[in-house]
C-alpha positions as CSV (number, residue, x, y, z in Angstrom):
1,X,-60.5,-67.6,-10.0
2,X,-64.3,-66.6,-10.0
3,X,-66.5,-69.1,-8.3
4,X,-69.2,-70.5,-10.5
5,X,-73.1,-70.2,-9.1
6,X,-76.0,-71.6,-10.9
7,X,-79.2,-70.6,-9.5
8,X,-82.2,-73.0,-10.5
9,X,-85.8,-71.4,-9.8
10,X,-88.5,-71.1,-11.7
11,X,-89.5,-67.7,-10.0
12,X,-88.1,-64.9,-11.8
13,X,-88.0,-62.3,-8.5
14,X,-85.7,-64.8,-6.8
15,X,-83.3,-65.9,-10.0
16,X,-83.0,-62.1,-10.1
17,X,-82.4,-61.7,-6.5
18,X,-79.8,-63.8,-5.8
19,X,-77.9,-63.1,-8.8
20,X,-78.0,-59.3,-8.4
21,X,-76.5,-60.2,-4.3
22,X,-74.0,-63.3,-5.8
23,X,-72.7,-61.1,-8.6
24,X,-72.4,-58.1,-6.2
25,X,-70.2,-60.4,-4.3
26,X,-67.9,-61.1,-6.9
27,X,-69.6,-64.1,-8.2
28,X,-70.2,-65.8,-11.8
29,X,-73.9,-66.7,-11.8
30,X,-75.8,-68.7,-14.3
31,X,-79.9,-69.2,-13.7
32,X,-82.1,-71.8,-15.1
33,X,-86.0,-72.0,-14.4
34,X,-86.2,-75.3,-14.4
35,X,-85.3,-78.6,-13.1
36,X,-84.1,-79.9,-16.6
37,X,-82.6,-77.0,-17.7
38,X,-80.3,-76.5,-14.4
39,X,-78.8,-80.4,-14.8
40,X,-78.2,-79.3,-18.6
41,X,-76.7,-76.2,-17.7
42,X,-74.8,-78.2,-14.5
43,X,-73.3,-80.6,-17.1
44,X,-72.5,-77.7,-19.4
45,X,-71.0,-75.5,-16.8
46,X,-69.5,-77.2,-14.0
47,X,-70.4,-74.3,-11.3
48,X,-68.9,-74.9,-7.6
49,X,-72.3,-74.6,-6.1
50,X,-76.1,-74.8,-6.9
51,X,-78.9,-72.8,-5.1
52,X,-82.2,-75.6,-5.7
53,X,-85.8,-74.8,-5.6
54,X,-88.2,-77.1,-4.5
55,X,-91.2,-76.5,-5.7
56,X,-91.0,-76.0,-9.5
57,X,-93.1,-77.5,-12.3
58,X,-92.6,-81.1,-13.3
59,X,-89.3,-81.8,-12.1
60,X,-89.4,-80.6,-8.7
61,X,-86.1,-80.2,-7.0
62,X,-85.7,-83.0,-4.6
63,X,-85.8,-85.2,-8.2
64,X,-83.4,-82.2,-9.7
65,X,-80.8,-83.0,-6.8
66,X,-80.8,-86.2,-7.4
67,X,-80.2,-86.4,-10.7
68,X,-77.3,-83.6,-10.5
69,X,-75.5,-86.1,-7.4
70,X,-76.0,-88.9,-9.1
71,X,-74.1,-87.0,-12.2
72,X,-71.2,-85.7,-9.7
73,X,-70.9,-87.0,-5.8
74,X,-69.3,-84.2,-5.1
75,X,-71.6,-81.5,-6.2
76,X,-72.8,-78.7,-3.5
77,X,-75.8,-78.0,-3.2
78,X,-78.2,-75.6,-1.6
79,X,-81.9,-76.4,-1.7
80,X,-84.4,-73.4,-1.1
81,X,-87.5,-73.8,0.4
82,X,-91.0,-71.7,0.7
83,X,-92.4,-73.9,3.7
84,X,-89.7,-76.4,4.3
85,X,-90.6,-79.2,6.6
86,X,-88.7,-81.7,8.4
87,X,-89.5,-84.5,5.7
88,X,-88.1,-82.3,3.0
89,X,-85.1,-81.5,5.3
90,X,-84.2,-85.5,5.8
91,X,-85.0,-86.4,2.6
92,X,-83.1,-83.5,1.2
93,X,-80.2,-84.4,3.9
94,X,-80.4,-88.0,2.9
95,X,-80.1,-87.1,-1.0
96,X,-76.9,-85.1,-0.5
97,X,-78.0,-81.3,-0.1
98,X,-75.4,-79.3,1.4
99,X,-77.7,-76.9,3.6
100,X,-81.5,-75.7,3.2
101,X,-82.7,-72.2,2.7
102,X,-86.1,-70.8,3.7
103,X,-87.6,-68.8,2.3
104,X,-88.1,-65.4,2.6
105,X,-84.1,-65.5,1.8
106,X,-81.9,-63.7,4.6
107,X,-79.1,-61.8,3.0
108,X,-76.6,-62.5,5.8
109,X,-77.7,-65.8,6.2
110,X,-76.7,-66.3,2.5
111,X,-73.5,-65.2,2.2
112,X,-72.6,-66.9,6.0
113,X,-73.7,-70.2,4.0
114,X,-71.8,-69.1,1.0
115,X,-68.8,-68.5,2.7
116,X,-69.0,-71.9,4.9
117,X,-69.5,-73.6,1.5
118,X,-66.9,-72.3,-1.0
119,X,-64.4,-73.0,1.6
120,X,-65.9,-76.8,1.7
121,X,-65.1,-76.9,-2.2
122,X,-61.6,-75.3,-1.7
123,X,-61.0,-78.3,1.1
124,X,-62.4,-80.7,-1.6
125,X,-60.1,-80.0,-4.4
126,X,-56.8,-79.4,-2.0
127,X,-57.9,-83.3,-0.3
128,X,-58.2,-84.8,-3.9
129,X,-54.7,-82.3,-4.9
130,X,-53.2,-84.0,-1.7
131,X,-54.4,-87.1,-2.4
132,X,-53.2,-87.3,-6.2
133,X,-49.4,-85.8,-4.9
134,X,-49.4,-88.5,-2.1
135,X,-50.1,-91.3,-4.7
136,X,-50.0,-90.1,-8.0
137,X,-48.4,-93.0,-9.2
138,X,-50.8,-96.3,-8.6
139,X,-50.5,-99.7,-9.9
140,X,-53.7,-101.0,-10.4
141,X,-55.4,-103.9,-10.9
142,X,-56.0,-107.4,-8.9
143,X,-55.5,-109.9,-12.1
144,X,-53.3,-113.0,-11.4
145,X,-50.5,-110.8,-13.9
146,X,-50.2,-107.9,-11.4
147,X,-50.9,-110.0,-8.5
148,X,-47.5,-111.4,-9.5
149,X,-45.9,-108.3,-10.6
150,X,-46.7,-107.0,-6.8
151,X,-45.6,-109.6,-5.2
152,X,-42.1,-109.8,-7.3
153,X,-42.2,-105.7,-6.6
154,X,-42.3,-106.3,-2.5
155,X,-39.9,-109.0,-2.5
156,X,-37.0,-106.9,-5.0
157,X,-38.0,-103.5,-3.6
158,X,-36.2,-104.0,0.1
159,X,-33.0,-105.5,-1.4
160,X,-30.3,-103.4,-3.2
161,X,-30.5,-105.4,-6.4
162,X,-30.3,-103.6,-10.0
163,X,-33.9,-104.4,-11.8
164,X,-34.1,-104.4,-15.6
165,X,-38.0,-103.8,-16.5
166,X,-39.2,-104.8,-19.7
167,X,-42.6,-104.4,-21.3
168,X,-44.5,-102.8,-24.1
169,X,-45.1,-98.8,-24.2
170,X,-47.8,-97.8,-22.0
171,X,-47.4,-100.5,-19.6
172,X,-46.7,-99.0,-16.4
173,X,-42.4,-99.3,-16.4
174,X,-42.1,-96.3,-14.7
175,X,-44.6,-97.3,-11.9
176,X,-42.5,-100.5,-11.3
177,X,-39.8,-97.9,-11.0
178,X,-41.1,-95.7,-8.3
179,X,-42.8,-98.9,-6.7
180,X,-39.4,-100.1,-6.2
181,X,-37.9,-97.1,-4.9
182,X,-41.1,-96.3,-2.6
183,X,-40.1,-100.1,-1.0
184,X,-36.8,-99.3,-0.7
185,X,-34.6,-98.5,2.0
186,X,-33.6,-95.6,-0.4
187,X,-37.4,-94.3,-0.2
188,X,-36.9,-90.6,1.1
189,X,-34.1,-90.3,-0.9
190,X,-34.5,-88.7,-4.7
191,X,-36.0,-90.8,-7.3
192,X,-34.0,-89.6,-10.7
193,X,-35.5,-90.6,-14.0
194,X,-33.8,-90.3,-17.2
195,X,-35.2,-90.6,-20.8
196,X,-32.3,-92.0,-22.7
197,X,-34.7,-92.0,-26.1
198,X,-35.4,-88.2,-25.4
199,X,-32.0,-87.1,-25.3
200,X,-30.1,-86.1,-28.1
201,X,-27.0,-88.7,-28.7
202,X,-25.1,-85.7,-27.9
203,X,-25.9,-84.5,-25.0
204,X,-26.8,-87.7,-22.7
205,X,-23.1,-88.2,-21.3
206,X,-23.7,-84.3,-19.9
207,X,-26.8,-85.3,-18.7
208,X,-25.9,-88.3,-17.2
209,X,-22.3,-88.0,-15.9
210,X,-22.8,-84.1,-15.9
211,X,-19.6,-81.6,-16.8
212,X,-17.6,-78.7,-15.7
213,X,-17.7,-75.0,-17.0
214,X,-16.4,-74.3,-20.7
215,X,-16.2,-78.0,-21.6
216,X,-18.2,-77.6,-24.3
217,X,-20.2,-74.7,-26.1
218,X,-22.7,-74.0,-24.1
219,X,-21.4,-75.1,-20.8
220,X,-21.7,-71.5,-18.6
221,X,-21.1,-73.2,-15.7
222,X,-20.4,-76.5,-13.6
223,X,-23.6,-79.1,-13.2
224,X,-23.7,-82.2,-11.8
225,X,-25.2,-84.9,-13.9
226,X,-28.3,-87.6,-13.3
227,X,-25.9,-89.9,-11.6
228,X,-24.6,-87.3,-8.6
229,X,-28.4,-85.8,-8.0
230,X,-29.6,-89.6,-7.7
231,X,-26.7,-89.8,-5.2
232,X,-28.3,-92.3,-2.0
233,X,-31.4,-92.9,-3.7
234,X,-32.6,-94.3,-7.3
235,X,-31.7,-93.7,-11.0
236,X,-34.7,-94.9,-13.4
237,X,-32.7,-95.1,-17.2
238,X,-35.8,-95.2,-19.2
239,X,-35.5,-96.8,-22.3
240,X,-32.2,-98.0,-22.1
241,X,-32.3,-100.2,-25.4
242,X,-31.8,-96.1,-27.0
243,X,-28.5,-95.5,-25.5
244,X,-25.5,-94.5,-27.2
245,X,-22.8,-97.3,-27.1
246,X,-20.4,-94.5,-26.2
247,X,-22.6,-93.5,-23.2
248,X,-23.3,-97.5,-22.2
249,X,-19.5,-97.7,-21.9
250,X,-19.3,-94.8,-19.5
251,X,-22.2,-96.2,-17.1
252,X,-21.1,-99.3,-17.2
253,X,-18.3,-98.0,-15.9
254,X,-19.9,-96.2,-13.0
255,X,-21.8,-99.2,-12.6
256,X,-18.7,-101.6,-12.1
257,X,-16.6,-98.9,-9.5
258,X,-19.5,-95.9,-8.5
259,X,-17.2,-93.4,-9.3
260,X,-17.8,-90.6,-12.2
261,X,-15.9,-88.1,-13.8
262,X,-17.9,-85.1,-15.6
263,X,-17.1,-84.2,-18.6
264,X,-14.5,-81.9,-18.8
265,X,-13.2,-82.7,-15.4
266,X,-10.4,-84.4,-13.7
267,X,-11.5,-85.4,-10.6
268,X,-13.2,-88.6,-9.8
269,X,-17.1,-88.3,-8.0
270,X,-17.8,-91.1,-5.8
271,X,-22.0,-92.2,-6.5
272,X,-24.0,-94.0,-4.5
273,X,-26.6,-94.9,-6.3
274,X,-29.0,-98.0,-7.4
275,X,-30.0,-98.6,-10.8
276,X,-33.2,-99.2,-12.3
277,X,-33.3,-99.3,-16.3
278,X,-36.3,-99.9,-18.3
279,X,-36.7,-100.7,-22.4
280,X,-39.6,-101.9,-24.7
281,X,-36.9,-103.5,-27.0
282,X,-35.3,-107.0,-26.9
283,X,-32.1,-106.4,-25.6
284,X,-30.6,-109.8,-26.4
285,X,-31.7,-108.9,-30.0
286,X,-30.1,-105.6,-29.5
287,X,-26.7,-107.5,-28.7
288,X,-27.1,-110.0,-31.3
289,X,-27.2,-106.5,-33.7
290,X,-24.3,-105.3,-32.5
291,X,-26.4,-102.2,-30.6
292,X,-26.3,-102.8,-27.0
293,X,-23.5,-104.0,-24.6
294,X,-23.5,-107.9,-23.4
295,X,-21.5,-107.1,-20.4
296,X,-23.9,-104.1,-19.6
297,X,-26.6,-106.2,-20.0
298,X,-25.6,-108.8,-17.5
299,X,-24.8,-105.6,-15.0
300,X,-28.3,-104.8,-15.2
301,X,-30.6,-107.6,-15.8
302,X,-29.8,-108.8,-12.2
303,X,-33.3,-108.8,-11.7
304,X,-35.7,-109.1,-14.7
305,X,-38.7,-107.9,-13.9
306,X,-41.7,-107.9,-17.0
307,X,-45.0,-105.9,-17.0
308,X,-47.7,-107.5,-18.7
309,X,-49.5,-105.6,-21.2
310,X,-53.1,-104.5,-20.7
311,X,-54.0,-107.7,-23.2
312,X,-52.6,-109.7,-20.8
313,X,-54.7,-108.5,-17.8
314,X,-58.0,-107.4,-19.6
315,X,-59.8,-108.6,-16.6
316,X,-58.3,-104.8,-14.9
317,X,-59.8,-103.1,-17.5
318,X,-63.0,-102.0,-15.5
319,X,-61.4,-101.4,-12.4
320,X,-58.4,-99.4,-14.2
321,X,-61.4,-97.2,-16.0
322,X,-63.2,-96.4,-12.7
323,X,-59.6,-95.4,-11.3
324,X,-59.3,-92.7,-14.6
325,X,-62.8,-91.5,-14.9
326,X,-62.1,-90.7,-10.4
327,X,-58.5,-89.2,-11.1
328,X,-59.9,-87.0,-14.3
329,X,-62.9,-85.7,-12.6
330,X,-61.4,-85.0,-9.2
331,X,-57.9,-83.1,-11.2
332,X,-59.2,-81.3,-13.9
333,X,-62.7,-81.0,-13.0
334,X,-64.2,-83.1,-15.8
335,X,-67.9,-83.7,-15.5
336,X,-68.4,-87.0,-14.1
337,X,-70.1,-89.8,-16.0
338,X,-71.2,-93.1,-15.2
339,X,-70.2,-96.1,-17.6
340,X,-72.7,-98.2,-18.6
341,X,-72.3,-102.4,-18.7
342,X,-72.0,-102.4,-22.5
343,X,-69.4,-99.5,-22.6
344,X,-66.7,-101.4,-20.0
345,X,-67.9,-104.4,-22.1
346,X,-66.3,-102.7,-25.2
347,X,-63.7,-101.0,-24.2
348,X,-62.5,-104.9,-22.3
349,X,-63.1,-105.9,-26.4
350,X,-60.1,-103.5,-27.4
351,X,-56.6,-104.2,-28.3
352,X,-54.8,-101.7,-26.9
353,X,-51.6,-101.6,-28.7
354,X,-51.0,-98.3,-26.4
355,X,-51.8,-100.4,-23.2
356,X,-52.5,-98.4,-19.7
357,X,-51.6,-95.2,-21.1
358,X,-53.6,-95.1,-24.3
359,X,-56.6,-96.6,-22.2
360,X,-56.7,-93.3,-19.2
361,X,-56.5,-91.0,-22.8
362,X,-59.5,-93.1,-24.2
363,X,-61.5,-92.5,-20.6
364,X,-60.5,-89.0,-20.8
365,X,-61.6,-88.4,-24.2
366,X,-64.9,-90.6,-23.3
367,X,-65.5,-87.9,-20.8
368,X,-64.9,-84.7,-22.5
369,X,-66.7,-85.7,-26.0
370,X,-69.7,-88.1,-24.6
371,X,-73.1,-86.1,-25.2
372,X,-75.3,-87.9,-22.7
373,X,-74.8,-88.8,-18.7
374,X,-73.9,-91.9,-19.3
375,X,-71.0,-93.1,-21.3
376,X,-71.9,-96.0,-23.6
377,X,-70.3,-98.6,-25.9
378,X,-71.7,-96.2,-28.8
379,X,-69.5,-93.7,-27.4
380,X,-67.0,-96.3,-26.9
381,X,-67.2,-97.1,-30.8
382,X,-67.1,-93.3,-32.2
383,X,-64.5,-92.0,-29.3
384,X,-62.0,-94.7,-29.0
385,X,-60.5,-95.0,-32.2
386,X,-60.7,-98.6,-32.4
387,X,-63.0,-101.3,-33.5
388,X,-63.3,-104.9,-32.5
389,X,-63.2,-107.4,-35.2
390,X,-67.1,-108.3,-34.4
391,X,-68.0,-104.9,-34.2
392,X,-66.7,-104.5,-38.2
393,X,-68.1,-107.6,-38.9
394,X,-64.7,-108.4,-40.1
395,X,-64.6,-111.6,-37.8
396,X,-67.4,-113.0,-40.0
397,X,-65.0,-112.9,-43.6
398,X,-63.7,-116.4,-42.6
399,X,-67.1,-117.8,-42.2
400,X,-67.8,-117.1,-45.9
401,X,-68.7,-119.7,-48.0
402,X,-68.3,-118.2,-51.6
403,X,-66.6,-115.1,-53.1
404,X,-70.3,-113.6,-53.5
405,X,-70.7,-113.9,-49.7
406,X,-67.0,-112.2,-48.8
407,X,-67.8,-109.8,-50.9
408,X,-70.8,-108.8,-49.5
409,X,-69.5,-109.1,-45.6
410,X,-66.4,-107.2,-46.2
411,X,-68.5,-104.1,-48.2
412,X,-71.0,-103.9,-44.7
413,X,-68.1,-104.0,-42.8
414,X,-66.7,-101.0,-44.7
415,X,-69.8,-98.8,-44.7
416,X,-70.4,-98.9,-41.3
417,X,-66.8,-98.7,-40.2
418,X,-67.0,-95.3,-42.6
419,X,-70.6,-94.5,-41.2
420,X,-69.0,-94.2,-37.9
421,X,-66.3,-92.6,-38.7
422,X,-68.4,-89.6,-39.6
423,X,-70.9,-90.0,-36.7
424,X,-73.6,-91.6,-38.7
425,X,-73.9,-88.4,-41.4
426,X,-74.7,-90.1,-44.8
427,X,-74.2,-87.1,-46.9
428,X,-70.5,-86.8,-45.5
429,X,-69.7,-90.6,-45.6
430,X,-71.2,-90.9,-49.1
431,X,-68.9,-88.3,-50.6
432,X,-65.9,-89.9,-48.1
433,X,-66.5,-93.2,-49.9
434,X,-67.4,-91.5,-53.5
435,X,-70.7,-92.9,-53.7
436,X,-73.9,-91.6,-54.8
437,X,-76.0,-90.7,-51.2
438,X,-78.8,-92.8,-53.3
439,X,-77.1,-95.7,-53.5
440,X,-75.5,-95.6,-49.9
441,X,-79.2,-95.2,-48.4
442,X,-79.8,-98.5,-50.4
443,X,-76.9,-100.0,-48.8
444,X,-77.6,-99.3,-45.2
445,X,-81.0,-100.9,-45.8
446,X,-79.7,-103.3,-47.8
447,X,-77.1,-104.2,-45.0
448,X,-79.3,-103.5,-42.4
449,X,-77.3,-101.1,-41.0
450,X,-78.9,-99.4,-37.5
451,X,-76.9,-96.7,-35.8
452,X,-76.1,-97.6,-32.3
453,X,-78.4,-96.2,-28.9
454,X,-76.3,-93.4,-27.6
């Protein structure tokens, strides 16, 4: 991959310079000749490393620096200088430069520095690679609901005890799961998951129990199922409640004596394994419907453990958006954006009927499509696909005195759901709504409908 330059300097002999000697070296270069115009084309661009002027017209570059760290901590930066003294040195130091360059520029003193600091960027994004493999799979937050949830976690985690995890989708199941296997005697051992509602109804016995060659079309050879490669460690049956009846029957079976059979095959496979299932569904509703086994139940709900949803615990909310906006920007090299008070205000407001998981696609999505440096709760409102009742004005419709007044609330809380909806253009959310663009002006003034600071 081509390592990304931007050159900021409002001399034209040295933007030339350097980019004729980067691009000679194999490098993408980008120039701007000014302070505002290299953070614009920083944000745009997202080059590995920045060669700074200091002395430029209005925004000099000690200002330009600082603007581009506060953007992204981790940016690298080179500042050049025509008569650098030790006061611009510290406070350049102190501000987060990466090295100083005098000028006249050295050629070999360039690419030594260049070389030095591509291979500081490299070392950054293996640490954050290492760092995301290591502990890709966080439980975060310090509300009393996950305080619990931990400490039920470190007590179950050491003992050999089947868990059943319940909770909504996008809670964290899975998380529990590898918390409790990470805990576990069993913790260098594999960690097997299974997603019983993505398998056909066909095929989960092979995938579970596994089978032996030209049992079945298809079967070109022998393979050993879930059960025998989570053999001395953990089996995670996601979404249990989805399981065949046919296929409960068979694992409660392995469950009861720890032996298998694969299909096809006569001879018994002795398992070792510990269980750890996982549904969104009811289960005892499940039974009651004549869907899931009592008795399998029982074998697996020997410890119930629940994750709250993110409702539940809205007080994470801030802590669990810092933790996605970090992960994002250090694994797929998203720009980096601060989130102003009102934004993490909002997005606490939510519902999240997706929990965790439609939250980190909400941050991403904040991050990717957000215009300005910092994300705010107008973003929040255009990017999130939700609203909150009093951002509608919907929570005001049982206030309403007479029909005239409902009326009138619930048509202002239509308009501007619509005039968000198509980012504030009236001649698209007039013909949306099939109204003359005349009459929706009068409404918005009517209304008093303002667009929110972005």
């Amino acid at each position: 991959m081509s390592r990304k330059i931007l050159v900021v300097d409002d001399e034209e002999g040295i933007r030339g310079a350097l980019s004729q000697l980067l691009e000679y070296e194999g490098y993408d270069v980008r120039t701007a000749s000014s302070g505002p115009d290299g953070i614009a084309e920083y944000i745009r661009w997202r080059p590995h490393l920045v060669f700074l002027d200091v002395k430029m017209a209005g925004m000099d570059g000690l200002e330009a620096l600082k603007k581009i760290r506060d953007l992204d901590p981790t940016a690298t930066v080179v500042i050049i200088s025509g008569h650098a003294t030790i006061r611009t040195a510290v406070e350049a130091t102190q501000l987060g430069a990466y090295d100083i360059l005098e000028k006249p520029l050295d050629t070999d003193r360039i690419l030594v520095l260049l070389r030095n600091a591509v291979s500081q960027v490299d070392l950054q994004r293996e640490n954050a690679r290492l760092r995301e493999a290591v502990e890709p799979y966080q439980i975060v937050g310090r509300s009393a609901p996950i305080r619990a949830l931990q400490e039920k976690i470190d007590k179950v985690a050491s003992t050999p005890a089947r868990v059943l995890v319940t909770g909504e989708n996008g809670t964290g199941k899975e998380l529990v799961a590898r918390a409790l296997h990470r805990g576990s005697p069993r913790a260098s051992k594999p960690f097997v998951e299974v997603n019983c509602a993505a398998i056909p109804g066909e095929l989960i016995e092979s995938e579970l129990f596994g089978h032996v060659k030209g049992s079945f079309t298809g079967a070109i050879s022998d393979r050993a199922g879930k059960f025998e490669q989570a053999n001395r460690g953990t089996l995670f049956l996601d979404e249990i409640g989805d399981m065949s009846l046919a296929a409960q029957a068979k694992v409660l079976r392995v469950l009861e004596d720890n032996v298998l059979t694969r299909i096809g095959g006569s001879k018994p496979v002795s398992v070792d394994v510990r269980v750890i299932a996982a549904t969104n569904k009811n289960l005892e509703t499940e039974i009651g419907a004549g869907r899931f086994r009592e008795d399998l139940f029982y074998r697996l709900n020997v410890v119930p453990v629940h994750v709250p949803s993110l409702r539940e615990r809205r007080e994470d909310i801030p802590l669990l958006a810092e933790y996605f906006v970090n992960l994002l920007t250090l694994r797929e090299g998203i720009i980096p954006r601060t989130m102003a008070r009102d934004a993490i205000q909002r997005l606490s407001a939510l519902e999240w009927p997706g929990n965790v998981r439609e939250l980190r696609n909400t941050v991403e999505r904040l991050l990717i499509l957000s215009s300005g440096s910092e994300i705010t709760a107008g973003d929040v409102d255009r990017l999130s696909g939700q609203r909150t009742l009093d951002d509608t004005g919907l929570a005001s419709l049982s206030g309403c005195k007479t029909f005239e007044e409902f009326k009138d609330a619930a048509e202002r809380a239509f308009l501007l759901a619509k005039l968000r909806e198509f980012e504030w253009n009236v001649s698209e959310t007039a013909r949306a709504v099939e109204m003359p663009r005349s009459n929706l002006y009068k409404k918005i003034e009517r209304y008093s409908l303002t667009r929110e600071t972005t």
